[in-house]
C-alpha positions in Angstrom: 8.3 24.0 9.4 7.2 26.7 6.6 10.9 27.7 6.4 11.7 24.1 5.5 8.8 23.6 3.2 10.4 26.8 1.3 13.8 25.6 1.0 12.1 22.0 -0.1 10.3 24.1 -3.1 12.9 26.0 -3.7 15.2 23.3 -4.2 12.7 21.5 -6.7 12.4 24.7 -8.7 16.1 25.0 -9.0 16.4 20.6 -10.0 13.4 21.7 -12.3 15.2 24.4 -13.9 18.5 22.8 -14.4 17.0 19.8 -16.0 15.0 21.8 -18.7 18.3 24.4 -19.4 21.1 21.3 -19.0 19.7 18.1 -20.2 19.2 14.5 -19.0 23.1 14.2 -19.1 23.7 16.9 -16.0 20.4 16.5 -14.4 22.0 12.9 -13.7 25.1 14.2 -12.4 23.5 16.6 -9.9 21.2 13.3 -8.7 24.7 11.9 -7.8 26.1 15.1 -6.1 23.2 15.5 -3.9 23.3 11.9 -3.0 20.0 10.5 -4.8 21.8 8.2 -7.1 25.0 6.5 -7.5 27.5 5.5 -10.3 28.4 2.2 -9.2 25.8 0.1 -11.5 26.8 2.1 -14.8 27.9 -1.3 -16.4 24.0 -2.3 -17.0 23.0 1.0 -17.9 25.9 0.4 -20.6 24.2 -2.7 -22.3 27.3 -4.8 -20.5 24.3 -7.7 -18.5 22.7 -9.8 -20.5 22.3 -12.7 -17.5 21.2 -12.2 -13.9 20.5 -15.4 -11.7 18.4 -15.1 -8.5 19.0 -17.9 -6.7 17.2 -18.8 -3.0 20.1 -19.0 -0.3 17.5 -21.4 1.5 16.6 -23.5 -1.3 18.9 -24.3 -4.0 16.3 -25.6 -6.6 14.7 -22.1 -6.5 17.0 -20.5 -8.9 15.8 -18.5 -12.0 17.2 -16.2 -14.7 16.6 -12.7 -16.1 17.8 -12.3 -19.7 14.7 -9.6 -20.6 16.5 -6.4 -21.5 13.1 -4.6 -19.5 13.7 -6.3 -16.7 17.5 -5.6 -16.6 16.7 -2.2 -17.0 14.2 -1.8 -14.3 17.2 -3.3 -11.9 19.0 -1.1 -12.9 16.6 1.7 -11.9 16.6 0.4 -8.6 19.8 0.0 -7.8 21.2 3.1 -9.0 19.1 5.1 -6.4 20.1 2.6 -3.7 22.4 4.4 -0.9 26.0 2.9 0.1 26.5 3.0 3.6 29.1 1.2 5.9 26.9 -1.3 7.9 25.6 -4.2 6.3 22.3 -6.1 8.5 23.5 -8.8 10.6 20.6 -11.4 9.2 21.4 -13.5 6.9 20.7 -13.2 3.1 18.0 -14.4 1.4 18.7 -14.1 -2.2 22.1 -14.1 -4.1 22.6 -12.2 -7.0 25.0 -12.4 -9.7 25.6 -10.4 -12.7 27.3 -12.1 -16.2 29.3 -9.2 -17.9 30.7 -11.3 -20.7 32.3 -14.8 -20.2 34.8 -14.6 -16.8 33.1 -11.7 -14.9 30.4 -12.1 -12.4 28.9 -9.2 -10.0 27.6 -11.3 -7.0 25.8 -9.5 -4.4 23.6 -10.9 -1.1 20.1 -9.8 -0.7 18.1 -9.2 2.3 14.1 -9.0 1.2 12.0 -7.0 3.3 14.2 -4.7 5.3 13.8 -2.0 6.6 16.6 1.2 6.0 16.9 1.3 9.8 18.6 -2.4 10.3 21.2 -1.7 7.8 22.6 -2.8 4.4 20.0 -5.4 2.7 22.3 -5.6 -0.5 26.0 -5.9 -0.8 29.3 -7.5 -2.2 32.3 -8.0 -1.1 33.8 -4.5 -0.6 30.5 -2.3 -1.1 27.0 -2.2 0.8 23.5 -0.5 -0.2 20.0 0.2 1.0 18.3 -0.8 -2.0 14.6 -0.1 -2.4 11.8 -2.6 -1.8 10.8 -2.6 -5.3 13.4 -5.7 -6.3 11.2 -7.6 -3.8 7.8 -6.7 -6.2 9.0 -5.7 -9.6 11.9 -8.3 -9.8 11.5 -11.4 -7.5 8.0 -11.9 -7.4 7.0 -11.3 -11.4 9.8 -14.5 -11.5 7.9 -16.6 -9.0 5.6 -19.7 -11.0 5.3 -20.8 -7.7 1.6 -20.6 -6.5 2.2 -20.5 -2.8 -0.3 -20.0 -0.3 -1.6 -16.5 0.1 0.5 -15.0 3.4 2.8 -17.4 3.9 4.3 -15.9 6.5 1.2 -16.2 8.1 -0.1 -19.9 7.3 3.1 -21.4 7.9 4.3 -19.4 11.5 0.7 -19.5 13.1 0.3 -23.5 12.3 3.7 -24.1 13.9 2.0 -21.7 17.1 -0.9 -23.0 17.0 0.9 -27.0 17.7 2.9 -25.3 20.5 0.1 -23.5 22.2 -1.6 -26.7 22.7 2.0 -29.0 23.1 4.7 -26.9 25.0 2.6 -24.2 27.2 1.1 -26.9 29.5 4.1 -29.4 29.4 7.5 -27.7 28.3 8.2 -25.4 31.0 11.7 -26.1 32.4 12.5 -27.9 29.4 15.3 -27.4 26.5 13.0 -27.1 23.3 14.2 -27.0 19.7 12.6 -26.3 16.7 13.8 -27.6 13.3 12.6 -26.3 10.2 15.7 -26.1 8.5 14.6 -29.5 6.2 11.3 -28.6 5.2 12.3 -28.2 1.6 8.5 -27.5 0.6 8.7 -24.3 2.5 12.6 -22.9 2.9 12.1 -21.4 -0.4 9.4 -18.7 0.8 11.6 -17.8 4.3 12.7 -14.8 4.7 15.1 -13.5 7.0 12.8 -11.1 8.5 10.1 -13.1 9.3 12.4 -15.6 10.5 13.7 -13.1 13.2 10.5 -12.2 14.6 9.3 -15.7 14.7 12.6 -16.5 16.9 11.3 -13.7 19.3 8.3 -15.0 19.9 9.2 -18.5 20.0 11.6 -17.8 23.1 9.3 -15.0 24.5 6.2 -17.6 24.8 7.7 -20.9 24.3 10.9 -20.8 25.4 12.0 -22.4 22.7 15.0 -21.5 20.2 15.3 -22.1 16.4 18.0 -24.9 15.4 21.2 -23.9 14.4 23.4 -26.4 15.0 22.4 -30.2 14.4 24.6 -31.1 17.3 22.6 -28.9 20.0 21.7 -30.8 23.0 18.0 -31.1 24.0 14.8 -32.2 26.0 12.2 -31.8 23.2 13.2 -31.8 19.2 10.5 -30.4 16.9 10.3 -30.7 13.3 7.9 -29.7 10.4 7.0 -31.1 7.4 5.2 -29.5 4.9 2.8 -32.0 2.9 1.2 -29.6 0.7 -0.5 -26.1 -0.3 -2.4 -24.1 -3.0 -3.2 -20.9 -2.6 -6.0 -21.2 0.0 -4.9 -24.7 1.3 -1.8 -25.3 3.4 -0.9 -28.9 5.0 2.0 -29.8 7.3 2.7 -32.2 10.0 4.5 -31.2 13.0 6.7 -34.1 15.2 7.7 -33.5 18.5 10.7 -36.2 19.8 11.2 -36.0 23.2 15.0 -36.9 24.1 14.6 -39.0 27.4 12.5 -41.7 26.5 12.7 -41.2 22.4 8.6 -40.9 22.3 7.6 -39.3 19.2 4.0 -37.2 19.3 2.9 -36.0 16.3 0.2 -33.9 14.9 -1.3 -32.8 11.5 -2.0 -29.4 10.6 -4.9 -28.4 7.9 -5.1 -24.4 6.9 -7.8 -23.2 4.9 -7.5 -19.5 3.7 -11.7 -17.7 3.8 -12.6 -14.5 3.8 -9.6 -12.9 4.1 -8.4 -15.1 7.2 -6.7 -18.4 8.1 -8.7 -20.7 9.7 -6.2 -23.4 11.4 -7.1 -26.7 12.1 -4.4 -29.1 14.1 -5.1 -33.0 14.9 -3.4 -34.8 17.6 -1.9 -38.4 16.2 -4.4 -39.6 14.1 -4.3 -38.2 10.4 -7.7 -36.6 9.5 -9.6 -37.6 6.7 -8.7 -35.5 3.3 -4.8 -35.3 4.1 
């Protein structure tokens, strides 16, 4: 352990020395031999992008557009100390990127918010892939967002859709082929991530055996959908219908979230809309 702490200081020393003796210049090109930066994202550096749109793979009307020279600058920060590796993650993306350099040439790259270095690739094209810091996800995306959505959304939205199927499908849906659609819940699709999405398939199968819609064709014994009415920051509303395939009986309940203390507290009504929807 002290042998390696040694060698780490020792190594710093050296960076430190070469930096002050050589300038920014080879200081830059020792970041690249040693595998800390890359050269593939030179053409921002170079003044070359002067448009990047951001547009929501889930929600086509979230789209926005980054012509601030800071802003471009700070991508490029990021993205030329991302890693290339050969595996790209096997989720899908959640943002596409794309890069105007002049008129006819466009960079496009798929991004994967939230991911961790160990599942792979969370930005690539068509011929390259990168683990790309967390820091587009804060200092990029979100200073674009003038969307006030609830605080957590992850939270709100995954536990209110739980809490329904607690009370629905643990008591009556065992046996049963159960789907759950939230593909068309425009209000929502554009704060989904990928890696929320995953984990909320687990536990949906784990406790409910139920399964996340794919394909609209998919047999089934119970169809669920959700619809989100409305949210602020601390106020989330949705209603959740449950279609049952044998006798077309629709149940439906109404979901009210208010956000205190630090907490959710979830409120769900069965049929009857409460007062205040």
């Amino acid at each position: 352990m002290i042998k390696n702490k040694n060698k780490f200081i020792l190594f710093s020393f050296i960076v430190m020395a070469t930096f002050m003796f050589t300038g920014c210049k080879n200081f830059d090109q020792i970041k690249v031999k040693i595998g800390i930066k890359n050269q593939d994202f030179e053409y921002i550096k170079q003044g070359r992008i002067k448009k990047i749109t951001i547009q929501s793979t889930r929600d086509k009307s979230f789209r926005f557009v980054v012509t601030d020279e800071v802003a471009i600058k700070d991508l490029y920060e990021i993205l030329s100390s991302a890693k290339e590796v050969d595996e790209k993650s096997t989720l899908e993306p959640d943002y596409i990127f794309e890069m105007y350099e002049g008129v006819n040439k466009i960079h496009k790259f798929s991004y994967i918010a939230g991911l961790d270095e160990k599942n792979g690739a969370n930005l690539y094209s068509d011929d390259k892939s990168y683990i790309v810091s967390k820091r587009i996800d804060n200092d990029i995306i979100k200073n674009f967002w003038n969307i006030r959505k609830p605080i957590n959304f992850e939270a709100v939205y995954y536990d209110s859709i739980i809490e329904v199927l607690d009370k629905h499908i643990k008591d009556e849906g065992k046996g049963e082929k159960i789907i759950l659609d939230i593909s068309e819940d425009n209000e929502a699709t554009k704060f989904m991530l990928s890696t929320d999405l995953e984990s909320f398939k687990e536990k949906l199968l784990k406790d409910f055996n139920t399964v996340l819609l794919k394909d609209k064709e998919t047999p089934y014994d119970k169809l669920i959908t959700v619809k989100t009415e409305g949210y602020k920051s601390t106020i989330y509303k949705s209603s959740v219908t449950i279609k049952t395939n044998l006798d077309e009986k629709e149940k439906k309940y109404y979901v009210i979230a208010k956000y205190d203390k630090g907490t959710w507290k979830i409120e769900t009504f069965e049929d009857e809309k409460p007062s205040g929807f």
